[in-house]
TORSEPA-663222 format. One record per residue (C-alpha): y, z, x. Coordinates in steps of 0.001 Angstrom, whole numbers, plus 524288, in hexadecimal, padded with zeros to 5 digits. Example, Ala and Ser with C-alpha at 12.3 -4.5 7.8 and 13.67 -1.06 7.14 Angstrom:
REM TORSEPA-663222
7EE6C81E788300C
7FBDC81BE483566
REM end
This chain:
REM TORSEPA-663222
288B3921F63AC03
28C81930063A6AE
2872493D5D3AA67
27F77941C73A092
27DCA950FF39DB4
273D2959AB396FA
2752996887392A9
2674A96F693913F
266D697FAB38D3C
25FC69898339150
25F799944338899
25F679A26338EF3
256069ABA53885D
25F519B60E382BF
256759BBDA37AFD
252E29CA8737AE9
24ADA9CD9238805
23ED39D19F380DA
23DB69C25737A1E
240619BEB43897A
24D7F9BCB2388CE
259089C11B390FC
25DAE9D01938DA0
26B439D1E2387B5
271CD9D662395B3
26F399C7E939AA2
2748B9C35C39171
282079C9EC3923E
27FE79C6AA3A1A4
281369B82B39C7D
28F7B9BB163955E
293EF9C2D83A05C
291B19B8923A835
2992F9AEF03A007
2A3109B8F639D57
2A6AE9BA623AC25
2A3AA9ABB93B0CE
2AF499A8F23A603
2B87B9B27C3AB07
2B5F59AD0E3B8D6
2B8B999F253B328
2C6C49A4393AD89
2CA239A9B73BB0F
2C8BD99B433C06F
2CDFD994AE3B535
2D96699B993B642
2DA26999FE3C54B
2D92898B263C58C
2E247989693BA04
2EA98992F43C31A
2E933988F83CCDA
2EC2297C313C5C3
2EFFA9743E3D2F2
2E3DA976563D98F
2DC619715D3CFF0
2E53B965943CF21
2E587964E73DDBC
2E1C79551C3E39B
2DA669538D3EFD0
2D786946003F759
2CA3C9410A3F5EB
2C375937C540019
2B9DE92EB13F87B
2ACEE92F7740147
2AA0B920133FE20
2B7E291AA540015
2BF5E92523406F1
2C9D2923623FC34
2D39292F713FC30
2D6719344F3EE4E
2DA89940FC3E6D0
2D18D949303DEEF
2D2BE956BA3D985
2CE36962403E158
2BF65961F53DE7A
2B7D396D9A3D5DE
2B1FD971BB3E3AB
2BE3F971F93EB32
2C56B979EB3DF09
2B8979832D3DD97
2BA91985523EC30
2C951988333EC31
2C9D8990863E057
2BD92998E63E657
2C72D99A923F253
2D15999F623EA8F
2C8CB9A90E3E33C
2BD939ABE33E701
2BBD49B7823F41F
2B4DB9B29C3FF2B
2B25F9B60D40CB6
2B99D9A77940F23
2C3C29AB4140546
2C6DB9B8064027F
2D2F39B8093FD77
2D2BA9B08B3F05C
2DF719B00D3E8BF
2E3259BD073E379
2E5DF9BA543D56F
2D97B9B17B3D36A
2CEA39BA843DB4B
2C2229B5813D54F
2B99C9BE9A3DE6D
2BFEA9CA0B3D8A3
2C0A79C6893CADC
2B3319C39D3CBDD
2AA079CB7D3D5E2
29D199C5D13D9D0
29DB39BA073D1BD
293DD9B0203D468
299FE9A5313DBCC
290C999AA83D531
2972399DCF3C6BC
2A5BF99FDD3CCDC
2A550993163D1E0
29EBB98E423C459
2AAFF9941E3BFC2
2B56098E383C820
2AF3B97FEE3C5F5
2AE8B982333B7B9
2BEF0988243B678
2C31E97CC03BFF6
2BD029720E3B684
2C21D979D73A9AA
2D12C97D4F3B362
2D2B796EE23B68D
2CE2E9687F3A9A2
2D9729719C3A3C8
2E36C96EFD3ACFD
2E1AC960653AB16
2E2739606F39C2B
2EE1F9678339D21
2F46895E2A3A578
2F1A09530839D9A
2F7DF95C88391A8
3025A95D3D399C0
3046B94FAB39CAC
3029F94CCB38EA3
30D6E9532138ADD
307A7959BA37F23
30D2596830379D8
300BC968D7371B2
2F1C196AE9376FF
2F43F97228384B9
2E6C5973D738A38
2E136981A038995
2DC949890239721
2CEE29863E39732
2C441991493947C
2BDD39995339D74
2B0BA999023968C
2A6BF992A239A9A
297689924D39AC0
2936A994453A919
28E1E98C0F3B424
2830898EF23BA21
281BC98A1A3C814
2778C98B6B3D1FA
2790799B6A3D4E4
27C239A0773C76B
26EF599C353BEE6
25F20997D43C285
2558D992D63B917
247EE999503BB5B
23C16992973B3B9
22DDE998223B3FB
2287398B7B3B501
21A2A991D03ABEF
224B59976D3A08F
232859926839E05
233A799C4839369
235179A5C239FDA
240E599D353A6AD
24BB89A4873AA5B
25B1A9A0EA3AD72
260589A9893B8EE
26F5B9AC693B520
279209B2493BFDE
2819D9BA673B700
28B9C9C3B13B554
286769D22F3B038
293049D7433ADAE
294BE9DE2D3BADF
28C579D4243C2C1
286959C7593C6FE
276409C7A93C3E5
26CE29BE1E3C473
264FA9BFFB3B7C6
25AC49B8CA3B1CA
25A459B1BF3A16B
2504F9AE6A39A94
250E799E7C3946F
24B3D996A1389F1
2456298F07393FB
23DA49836638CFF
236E39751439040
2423896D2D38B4C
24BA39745739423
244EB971713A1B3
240C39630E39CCD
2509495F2139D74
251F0968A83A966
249889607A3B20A
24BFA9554A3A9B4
24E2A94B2A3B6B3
25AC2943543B68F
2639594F3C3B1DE
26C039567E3BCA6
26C8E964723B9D2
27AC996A0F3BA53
27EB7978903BAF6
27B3297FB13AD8B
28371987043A4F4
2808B9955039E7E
283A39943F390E7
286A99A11838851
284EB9A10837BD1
286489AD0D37155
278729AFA4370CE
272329A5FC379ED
2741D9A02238805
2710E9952738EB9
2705798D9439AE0
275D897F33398EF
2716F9767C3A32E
278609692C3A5F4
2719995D043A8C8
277A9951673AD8A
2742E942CA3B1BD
REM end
């Protein structure tokens, strides 16, 4: 049987802060945020498509029921791991690669969305590297694939976002956002259009609730959450 997936919104309240609503500054907290969590996803773009053989690299794998030895790819944890030890500064590391130093790029950014980033540019890096192989192979002069976007909506793990519901009024429910000011990293709290039909397919039971997704629009925003069973 198939996974299936849901999508349900939850509106922020943008409005003007005197109809309850977030204040204009948040707001532009919101695109600075995006602004900056793209710019961190083109520095690791461009680092794994700088390092196409490690991304390509085969490793043996011992089947736990059979003890069969085959080959798989380098998993997404074992790459996350690796291309934080080339660029991230650590007490453990301290020396990442000088051309791709991700802790000097980008001072004090919050681990939780850098690795959000760096699972997101491996998928997008090694979808593009295998459609250009099979171009390749093909033979083809026409239809090269492009280099694949930087953009993105984020992620929001565990770390980076909390719901908080007043269980008397949802009309006073907030979303707590860790975002980007301009010069800094701030917890700050936004407003939603909190409402009945909303928390009936939250706690709907059978549904697995993945990692949500902030969602800018031109004059709204939303958090997206995934379902899945």
């Amino acid at each position: 049987m198939g996974q299936t997936a849901r999508t349900t919104k939850l509106l922020l309240n943008l409005s003007a802060r005197e109809r309850a609503g977030a204040n204009r500054e948040k707001r532009q907290y919101l695109d600075a945020t995006v602004a900056l969590l793209d710019a961190a996803r083109r520095f690791y773009l461009d680092f794994f498509l700088a390092h196409p053989e490690k991304l390509s690299e085969r490793v043996e794998v011992i089947s736990k029921q059979t003890g069969e030895v085959t080959e798989a790819l380098l998993s997404a944890d074992k790459l996350l791991t690796w291309a934080e030890f080339q660029t991230v500064e650590t007490d453990a590391h301290p020396d990442p690669l000088p051309a791709w130093n991700f802790s000097q790029a980008f001072p004090d950014f919050p681990n939780r969305y850098r690795r959000s980033v760096i699972k997101d540019c491996l998928g997008k890096a090694r979808g593009y590297l295998t459609t250009l192989e099979k171009w390749r192979v093909s033979g083809k002069k026409k239809g090269k694939p492009g280099l694949p976007t930087a953009a993105n909506f984020p992620t929001l793990y565990a770390g980076t976002f909390a719901l908080d519901l007043d269980a008397l009024d949802l009309r006073k429910s907030f979303v707590r956002l860790k975002v980007y000011t301009g010069t800094v990293w701030v917890w700050v709290h936004y407003p939603t259009c909190y409402n009945r039909y909303f928390e009936e397919r939250r706690s709907e039971e059978g549904w697995e609730q993945e990692s949500p997704k902030l969602v800018l629009g031109k004059r709204a925003a939303a958090i997206h959450f995934l379902q899945t069973k």
